[in-house]
Every structure is written in structure tokens, then in C-alpha cells.
C-alpha positions in Angstrom: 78.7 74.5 149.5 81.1 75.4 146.7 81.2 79.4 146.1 81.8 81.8 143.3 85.1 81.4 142.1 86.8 84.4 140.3 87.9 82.9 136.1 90.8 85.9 136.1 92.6 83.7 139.5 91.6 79.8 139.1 90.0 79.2 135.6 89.7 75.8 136.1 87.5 73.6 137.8 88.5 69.8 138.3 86.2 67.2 140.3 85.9 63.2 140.4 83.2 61.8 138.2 80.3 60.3 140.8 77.2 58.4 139.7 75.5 57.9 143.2 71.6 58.1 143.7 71.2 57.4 147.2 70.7 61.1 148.2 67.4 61.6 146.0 66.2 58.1 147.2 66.3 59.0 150.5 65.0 62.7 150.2 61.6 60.9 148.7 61.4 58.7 151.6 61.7 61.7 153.9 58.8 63.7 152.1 56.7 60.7 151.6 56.9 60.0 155.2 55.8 63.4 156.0 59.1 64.9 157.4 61.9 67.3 155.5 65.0 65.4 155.1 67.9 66.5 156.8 69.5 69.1 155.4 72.8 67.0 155.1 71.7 64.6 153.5 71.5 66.6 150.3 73.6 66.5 147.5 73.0 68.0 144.5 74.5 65.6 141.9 72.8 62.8 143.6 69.2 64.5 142.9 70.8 65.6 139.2 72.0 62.2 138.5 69.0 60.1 139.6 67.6 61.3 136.6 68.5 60.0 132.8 70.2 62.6 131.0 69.1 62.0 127.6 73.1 61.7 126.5 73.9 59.8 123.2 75.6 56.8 124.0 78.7 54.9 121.6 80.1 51.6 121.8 83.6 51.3 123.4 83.1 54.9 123.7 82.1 58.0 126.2 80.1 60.7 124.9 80.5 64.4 126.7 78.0 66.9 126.2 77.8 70.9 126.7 74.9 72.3 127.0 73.5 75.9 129.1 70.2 78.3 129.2 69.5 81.1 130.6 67.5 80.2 133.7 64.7 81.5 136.0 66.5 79.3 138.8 69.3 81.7 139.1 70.6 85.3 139.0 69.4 87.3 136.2 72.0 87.6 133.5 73.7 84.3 134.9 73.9 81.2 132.5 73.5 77.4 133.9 75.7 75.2 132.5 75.3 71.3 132.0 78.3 69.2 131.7 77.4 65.7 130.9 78.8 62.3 130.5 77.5 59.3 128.7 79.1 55.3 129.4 79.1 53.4 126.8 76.6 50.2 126.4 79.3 48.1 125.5 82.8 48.0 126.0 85.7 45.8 124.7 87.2 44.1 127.1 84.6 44.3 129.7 82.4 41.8 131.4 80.4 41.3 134.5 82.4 39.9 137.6 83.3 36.4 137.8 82.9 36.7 141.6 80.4 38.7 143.7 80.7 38.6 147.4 77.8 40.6 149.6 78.5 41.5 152.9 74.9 41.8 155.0 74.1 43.4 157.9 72.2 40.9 160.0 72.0 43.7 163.5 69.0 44.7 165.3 68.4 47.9 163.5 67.9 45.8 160.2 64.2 44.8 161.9 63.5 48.6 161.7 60.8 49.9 159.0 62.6 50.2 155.1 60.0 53.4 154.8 58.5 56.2 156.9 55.4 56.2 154.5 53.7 53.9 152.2 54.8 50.2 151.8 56.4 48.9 155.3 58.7 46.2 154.9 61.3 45.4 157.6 64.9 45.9 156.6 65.8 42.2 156.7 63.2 41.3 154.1 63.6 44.2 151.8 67.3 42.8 151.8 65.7 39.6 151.1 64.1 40.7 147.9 66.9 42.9 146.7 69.3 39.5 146.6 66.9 37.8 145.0 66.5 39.8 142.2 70.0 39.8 142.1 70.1 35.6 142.0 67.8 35.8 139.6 69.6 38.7 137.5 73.4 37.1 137.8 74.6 34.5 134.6 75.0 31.2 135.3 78.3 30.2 137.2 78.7 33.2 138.7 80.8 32.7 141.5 78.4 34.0 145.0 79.7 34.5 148.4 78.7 36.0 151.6 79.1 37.2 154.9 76.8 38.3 157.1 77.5 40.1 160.6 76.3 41.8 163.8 78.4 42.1 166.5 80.7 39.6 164.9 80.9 38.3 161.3 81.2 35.3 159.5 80.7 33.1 156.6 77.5 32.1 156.1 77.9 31.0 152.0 81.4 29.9 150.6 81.9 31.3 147.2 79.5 28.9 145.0 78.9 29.0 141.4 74.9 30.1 140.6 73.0 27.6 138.4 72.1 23.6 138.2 74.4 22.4 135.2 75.6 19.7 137.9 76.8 19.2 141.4 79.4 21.8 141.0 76.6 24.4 141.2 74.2 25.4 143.6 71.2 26.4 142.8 69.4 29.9 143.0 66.5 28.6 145.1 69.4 26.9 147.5 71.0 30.2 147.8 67.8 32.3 148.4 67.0 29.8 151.4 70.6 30.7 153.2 69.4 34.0 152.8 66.3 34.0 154.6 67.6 31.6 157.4 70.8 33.5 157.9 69.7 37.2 157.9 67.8 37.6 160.5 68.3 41.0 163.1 70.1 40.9 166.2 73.0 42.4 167.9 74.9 44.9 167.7 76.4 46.6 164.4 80.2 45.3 163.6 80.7 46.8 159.7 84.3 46.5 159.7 84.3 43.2 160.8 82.2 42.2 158.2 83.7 44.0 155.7 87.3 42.7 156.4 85.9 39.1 156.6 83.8 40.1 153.3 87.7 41.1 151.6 89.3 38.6 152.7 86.8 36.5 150.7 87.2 38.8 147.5 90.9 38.9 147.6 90.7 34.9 148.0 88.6 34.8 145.0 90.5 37.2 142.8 94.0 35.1 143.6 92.3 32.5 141.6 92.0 35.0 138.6 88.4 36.2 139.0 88.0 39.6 138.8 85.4 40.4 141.8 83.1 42.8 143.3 81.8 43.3 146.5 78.5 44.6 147.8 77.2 45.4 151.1 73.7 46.0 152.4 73.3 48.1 155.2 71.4 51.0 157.1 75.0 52.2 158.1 74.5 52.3 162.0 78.4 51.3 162.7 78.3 50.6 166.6 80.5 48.2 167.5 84.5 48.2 166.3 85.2 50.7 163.9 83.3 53.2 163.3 84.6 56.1 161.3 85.5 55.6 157.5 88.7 56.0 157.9 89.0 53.1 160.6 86.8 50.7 158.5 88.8 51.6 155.6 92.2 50.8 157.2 90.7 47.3 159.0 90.2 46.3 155.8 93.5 47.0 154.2 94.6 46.0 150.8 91.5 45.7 148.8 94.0 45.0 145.5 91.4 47.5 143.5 88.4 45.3 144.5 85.3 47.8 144.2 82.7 48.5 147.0 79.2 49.1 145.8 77.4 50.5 149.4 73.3 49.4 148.8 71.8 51.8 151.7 68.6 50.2 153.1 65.7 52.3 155.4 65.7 55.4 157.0 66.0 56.7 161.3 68.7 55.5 162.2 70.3 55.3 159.5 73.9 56.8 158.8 74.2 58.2 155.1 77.4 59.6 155.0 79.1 56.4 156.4 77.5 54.5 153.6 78.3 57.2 151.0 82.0 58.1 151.8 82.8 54.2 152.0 81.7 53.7 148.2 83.4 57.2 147.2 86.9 56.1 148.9 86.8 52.4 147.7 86.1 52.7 144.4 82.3 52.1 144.3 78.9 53.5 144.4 76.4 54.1 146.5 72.5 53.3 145.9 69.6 53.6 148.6 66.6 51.1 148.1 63.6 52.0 150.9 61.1 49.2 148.4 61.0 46.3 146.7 60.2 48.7 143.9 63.8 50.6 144.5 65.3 47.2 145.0 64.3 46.3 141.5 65.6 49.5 139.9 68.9 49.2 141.0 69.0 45.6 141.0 67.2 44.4 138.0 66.6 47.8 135.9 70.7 49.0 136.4 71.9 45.7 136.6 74.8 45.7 134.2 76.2 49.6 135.7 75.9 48.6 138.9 78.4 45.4 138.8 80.5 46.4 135.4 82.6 49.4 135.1 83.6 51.1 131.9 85.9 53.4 133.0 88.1 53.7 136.0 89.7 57.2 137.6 87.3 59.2 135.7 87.7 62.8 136.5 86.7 66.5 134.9 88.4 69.2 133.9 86.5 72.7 133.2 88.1 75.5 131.7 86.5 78.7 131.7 87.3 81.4 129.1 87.8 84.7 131.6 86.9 86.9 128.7 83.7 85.6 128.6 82.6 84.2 132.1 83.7 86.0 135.1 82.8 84.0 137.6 81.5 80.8 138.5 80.1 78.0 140.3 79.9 74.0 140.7 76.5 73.2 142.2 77.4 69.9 144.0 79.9 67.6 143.9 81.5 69.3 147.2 83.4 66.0 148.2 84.7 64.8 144.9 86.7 67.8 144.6 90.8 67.2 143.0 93.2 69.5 142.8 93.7 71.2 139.4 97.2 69.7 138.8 96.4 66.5 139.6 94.1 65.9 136.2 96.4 64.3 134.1 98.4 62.2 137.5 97.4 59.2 136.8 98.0 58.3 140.2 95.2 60.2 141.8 92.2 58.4 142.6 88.8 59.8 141.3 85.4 57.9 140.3 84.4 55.0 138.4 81.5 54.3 136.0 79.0 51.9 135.4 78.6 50.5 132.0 75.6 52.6 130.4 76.1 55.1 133.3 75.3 58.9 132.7 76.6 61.5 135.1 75.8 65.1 134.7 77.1 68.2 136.8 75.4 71.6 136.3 77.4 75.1 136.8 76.8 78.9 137.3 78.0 81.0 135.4 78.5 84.7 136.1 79.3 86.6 132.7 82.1 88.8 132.4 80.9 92.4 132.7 80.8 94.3 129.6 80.6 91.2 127.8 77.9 91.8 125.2 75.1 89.9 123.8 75.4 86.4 124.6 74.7 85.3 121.0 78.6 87.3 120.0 80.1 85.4 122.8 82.8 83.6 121.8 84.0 80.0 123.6 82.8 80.2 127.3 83.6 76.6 129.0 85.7 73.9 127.1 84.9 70.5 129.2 87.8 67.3 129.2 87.1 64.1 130.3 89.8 61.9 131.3 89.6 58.3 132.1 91.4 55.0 132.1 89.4 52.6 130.0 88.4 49.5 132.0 88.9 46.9 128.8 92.3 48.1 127.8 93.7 49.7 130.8 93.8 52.7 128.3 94.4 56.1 129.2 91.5 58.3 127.3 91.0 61.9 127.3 88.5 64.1 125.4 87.2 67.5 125.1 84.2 69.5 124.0 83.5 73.0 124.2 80.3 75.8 124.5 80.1 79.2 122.9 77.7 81.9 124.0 76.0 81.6 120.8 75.0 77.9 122.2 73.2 79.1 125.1 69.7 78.9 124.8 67.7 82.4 125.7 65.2 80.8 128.5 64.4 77.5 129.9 61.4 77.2 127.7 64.1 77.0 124.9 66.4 74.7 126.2 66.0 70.5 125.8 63.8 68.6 127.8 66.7 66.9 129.7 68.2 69.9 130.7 64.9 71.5 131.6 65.0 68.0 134.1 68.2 68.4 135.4 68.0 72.4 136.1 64.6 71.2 138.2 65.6 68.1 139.9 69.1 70.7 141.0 66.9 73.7 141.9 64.9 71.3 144.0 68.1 69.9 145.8 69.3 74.1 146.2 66.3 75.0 148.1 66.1 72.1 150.4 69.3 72.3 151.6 68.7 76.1 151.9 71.5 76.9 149.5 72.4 80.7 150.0 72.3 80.8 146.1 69.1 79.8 145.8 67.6 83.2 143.7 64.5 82.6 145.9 62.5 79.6 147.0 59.1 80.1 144.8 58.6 76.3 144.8 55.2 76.8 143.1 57.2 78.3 140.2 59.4 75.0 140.5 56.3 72.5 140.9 55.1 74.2 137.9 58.0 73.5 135.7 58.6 69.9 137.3 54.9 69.3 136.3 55.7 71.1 132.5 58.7 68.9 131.5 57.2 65.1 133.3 54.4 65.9 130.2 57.3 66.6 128.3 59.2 63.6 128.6 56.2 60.6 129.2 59.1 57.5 128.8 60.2 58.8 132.2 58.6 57.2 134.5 60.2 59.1 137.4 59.8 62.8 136.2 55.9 63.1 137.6 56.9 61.7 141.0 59.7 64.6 141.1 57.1 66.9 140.5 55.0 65.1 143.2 58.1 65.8 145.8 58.0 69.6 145.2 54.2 69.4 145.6 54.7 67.4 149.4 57.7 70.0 150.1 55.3 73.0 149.4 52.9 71.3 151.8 55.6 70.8 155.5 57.1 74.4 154.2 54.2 76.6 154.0 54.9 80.0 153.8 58.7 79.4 154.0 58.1 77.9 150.1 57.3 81.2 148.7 
């Protein structure tokens, strides 16, 4: 976990944008099973970022967004600071693939339960519904292919243009059908063979001038071949900036950080689906983020003012970490994100002793975002800045958004027993979970956060208090 970092010797604070979900996704099928999730399997911005973060949004346009309270989350006196970023709806220049190849997971482990609680659906047919909404989602003549694999891979749909204008299209229903014949569990688990086969049909596509992206479906369990990241990343070779979105299907065994680090270090994202439910979030709901990107190599760029904050502290967003000097290389690689995507990352802030009154405080944080812009290849950069007279006095005080994300983080603190965590009164959490979900009734998802904190209480007894 990130610590306290002293302003007076490293002021700033530079990570990789990430819009991934899956961790959240997965803690709920944990607690709903009736088990605490592992405690690796947590990450902060995952929880933070699962959740809408109210941002204004602009066409062609990111907004960024300061925002901090005082809260009862963290050391008294400390501030918590929300940096947030809003995609635009619309950008110039930008339009859903031409091409979209899925790579399926066909291996034993994919006739395993989707769920530990509620709704059991094998993995195999969860993947089933989560392509048809896809099918159904896609425009017409978009270019589908796939490749499905176990302890080998192989083609099991050349790349076919969706729809029923003539014979040079194949239908939905004719694609569907391949699906349910072809995936069907057994064998062993050979990822990197079906992701090189799955590249080799991207990069075949894109020579014809379609821009492409892929998408695999998998619970992860890499047992055959390569298994590491690194290896599957190198049997793959060059992707020629082709994306990988990783879609992360059922829980036990199920390997999250394979699926996670593969989207963060080939330009994707990384989603969990454990329902049909799920399945339709991501793939009807978040449609047009999850296959178009607005803006490429997105990082973030913190300066803190040491006059004003002596020390602070990144909650999450431990692996997307870039070196300070590398914020305006161009070269380095960071995140990318979704059209209409928000990302949010909250800090700590320790003020500097003998400070004053926070409302005399002068600038604390100035915030730059830096991106290329997917349309125009565009290099953008903007800033926005938070003085102390900003900072709201208590929780109470501050939006309803914020109030979301400083819960949904808190949550993510204490079950991955965070040493920073002020103390683990969950009933004190439950009870502002439960305050801002009646706050903010368009979101569907706020009460069943509040519902989580209420099933963690239960496993963790006396330990919650």
C-alpha cells in the first residue's frame, strides 16, 4: 500500500489513469457467497470507480474536478481529497471498432459456478449471454471474429460482418449458434495460445485498415503454456497498439491478477461479470466505453503546495504508479479511457503544522491531466487546482458523490485491513452508505453498497467494531 509521503522531499504525485471495476465485482460475489474476499484482491480505485462520480461531462472534451472534506474516515485534522476525471460523450474523430475479435476460454474450469451465492449459472453459459448482448449491442457490419481455446486454440468464426443486408453478412442468430456449439468446457487452460492466435487475427484485420479491438473471456486459470503475464505478453508479440479488454468470469479458481495486469499492460480494461445481470452492465449498459476510447496514455500529475499540506497519501492505484519525470514523455505508457468513462482517485492529506484555519489556506493540490486525444492523435494537457477555503468542514457538508466515493474507498481500506484505516467502526460506515444511497435514488448501485457493509459486519463480528 502506498505511504505518507513527505511534500518538503517529493511534492508530486504521478500515476496512470485506470478505469477497471473488476475488483468491486468480485468483492460482492465474495460477501454474497458468504466468504471475505481475499485480501488481494482489493483495490481501492476499483471499489472507487465502480461507482458514477457525478463529473460534468463536455463534448470533444475531458473535465477534471477537485474536490476534499474533512472526513470521519481518517485522522483528525487530515483532509481527503478527490481527484476526478470525466470522458467526454462524444469525441471527433472517434468511432466504435470496425473489427472486434473475442478470444474464449472454452477449458474445464469454465463449467465451474459464475457465483458463490445467488443465481448459479455455469461459466460457459454466462459467457453465452454476455456475447449475445454484445451481438445484439454491435452496429451492423461490424466485422466479428473469434477464437476459442483449451489446451490448444483455434478459429472457430473467421472475421464476418454482423447483420443480414445480403450474403456478405452473417447473421446475429448464425453467430450466436457458433457460440453455443463451440464453447463448451474441456481441457486444460492454454491463454497464450489463444491470445496469440486471437492477435494474429486482429493484426490481420487491422492490415486491411480496420481499426480493431480484442476481448477475452476468461476465469484466468492459465495452466497450460505460458503462464505469467509477462510470458503471455511476449507470445503474443507485436500487438501494433491493438487494445485488450480482459472480461473476468466466476470466482474459486479464478486468477484476478492474471486477468487484471494483462488489460493494464496491453492497453485495455478489465471488467468482472459473475451474472447475466453484470453481463448486461458492462455489455449493454457501458457499451460504447468499453469498445471506444477517448483518450490514450492518460496519466496524472498532483502537485502539492508544502506550505499548506505536509504530507500525503494516494489511496490505491499501487500498480499504475509512473515516475514523476516521465509526465510529459510521451513515450511512457499509462492508461486509456472509455468514451463517457469517469475515473476518480481519492488522497490524504496531512496539513502542514502550524498551518491555520483551513478556510485561510491558500492553494493545497493543483491536479494536470495529460492525455493524447484518440480522434486527433492530439497531445492535451489541463490543470485545475483546490484551496483550503474549498474544503468542505465535514462529510455531511460535502456532495453526495464524494460522500460515495469516500464510502465505497473506506470500505475497500478496511477490508484489505489497510494500516490507515482510523478504525474499522463498519456500523459507522453502513450508516453513512445507507445515508447517501437515500441521497442519490438514480443510483441504482449505492443501496447494494450499503448492503455489502451490512454482510461484512455480519462474517466480521467483533473484528468490525
Amino acid at each position: 500500500m502506498n505511504d505518507f509521503v513527505k511534500t518538503s522531499e517529493d511534492e508530486l504525485s504521478t500515476f496512470a489513469l485506470d478505469v477497471d471495476t473488476a475488483s468491486y465485482a468480485v468483492t460482492r460475489n465474495f460477501l454474497t457467497g458468504g466468504q471475505m474476499p481475499p485480501k488481494a484482491a482489493i483495490r481501492v480505485e476499483e471499489f472507487v470507480n465502480y461507482f458514477d462520480g457525478g463529473y460534468e461531462t463536455q463534448q470533444d472534451e475531458f473535465t477534471l474536478s477537485l474536490d476534499a472534506s474533512v472526513s470521519p474516515f481518517i485522522a483528525d485534522g487530515n483532509v481527503l481529497l478527490r481527484v476526478g476525471v470525466r470522458a467526454p460523450e462524444v469525441v471527433s474523430g472517434v468511432s466504435l471498432p470496425e473489427s472486434v475479435i473475442l478470444v474464449i476460454d472454452r477449458s474445464g474450469s469454465m463449467d465451474d459456478p459464475s457465483s458463490y451465492g445467488g443465481e448459479f449459472l455455469p461459466r460457459y453459459m454466462l459467457v453465452h449471454s454476455a456475447v449475445a448482448f454484445l451481438l445484439d449491442a454491435l452496429p451492423e457490419g461490424t466485422r466479428m471474429g473469434m477464437v476459442a481455446y483449451e489446451d490448444s486454440a483455434r478459429r472457430i468464426l473467421e472475421p464476418t460482418r454482423i447483420g443480414s443486408g445480403d450474403e456478405s453478412f452473417t447473421t446475429r442468430e448464425a453467430i450466436y449458434n457458433v457460440v453455443r456449439q463451440e464453447i463448451i468446457p474441456g481441457g486444460s487452460t492454454n491463454a497464450a495460445a489463444g491470445l496469440a492466435l486471437g492477435y494474429d487475427m486482429a493484426i490481420e484485420e487491422a492490415g486491411q485498415g480496420n481499426s480493431v479491438l480484442v476481448i477475452l473471456l476468461s476465469d484466468g486459470v492459465a495452466n497450460v503454456g505460458s503462464t505469467r503475464t509477462d510470458e503471455i505478453l511476449e507470445d503474443i508479440g507485436d500487438r501494433r497498439d491493438i487494445g485488450l479488454t480482459s472480461i473476468g468470469v466466476g470466482l474459486g479458481p479464478y486468477n484476478d491478477e492474471l486477468l487484471e495486469q494483462l488489460a493494464n499492460n496491453a492497453d485495455g480494461t478489465y471488467h468482472y461479470i459473475d451474472g447475466v445481470e453484470q453481463a448486461r452492465r458492462i455489455f449493454v449498459d457501458n457499451f460504447t466505453s468499453l469498445l471506444a476510447v477517448a483518450a490514450r496514455d492518460a496519466k496524472i500529475q498532483v502537485e502539492f503546495n508544502p506550505e499548506t499540506v505536509g504530507y500525503y497519501r494516494l489511496i490505491g492505484f499501487e500498480n499504475r504508479a509512473v515516475a514523476d519525470e516521465d509526465f510529459r514523455n510521451d513515450v511512457v505508457d499509462a492508461g486509456e479511457v472509455g468514451l463517457g468513462q469517469s475515473s476518480t482517485a481519492l488522497y490524504d492529506l496531512q496539513l502542514a503544522e502550524g498551518s491555520g484555519d483551513l478556510a485561510d489556506l491558500g492553494t493545497l493540490a493543483t491536479a494536470s491531466l495529460r492525455y493524447e486525444h484518440a480522434g486527433t492523435g492530439e497531445i492535451v494537457e489541463i490543470a485545475e487546482g483546490i484551496t483550503g477555503a474549498d474544503v468542505s468542514g465535514s462529510l455531511a457538508d460535502a456532495s453526495d458523490y464524494f460522500r460515495l466515493a469516500a464510502v465505497a474507498g473506506e470500505f475497500a481500506e478496511v477490508l484489505r485491513d489497510s494500516p490507515f484505516v482510523r478504525h474499522k467502526d463498519m456500523q459507522m460506515l453502513r450508516t453513512q452508505a445507507v445515508a447517501v444511497a437515500e441521497a442519490l435514488p438514480g443510483v441504482e448501485e449505492a443501496p447494494e453498497l450499503a448492503g455489502l457493509i451490512g454482510l461484512a459486519m455480519g462474517m466480521l463480528g467483533d473484528d468490525a467494531r
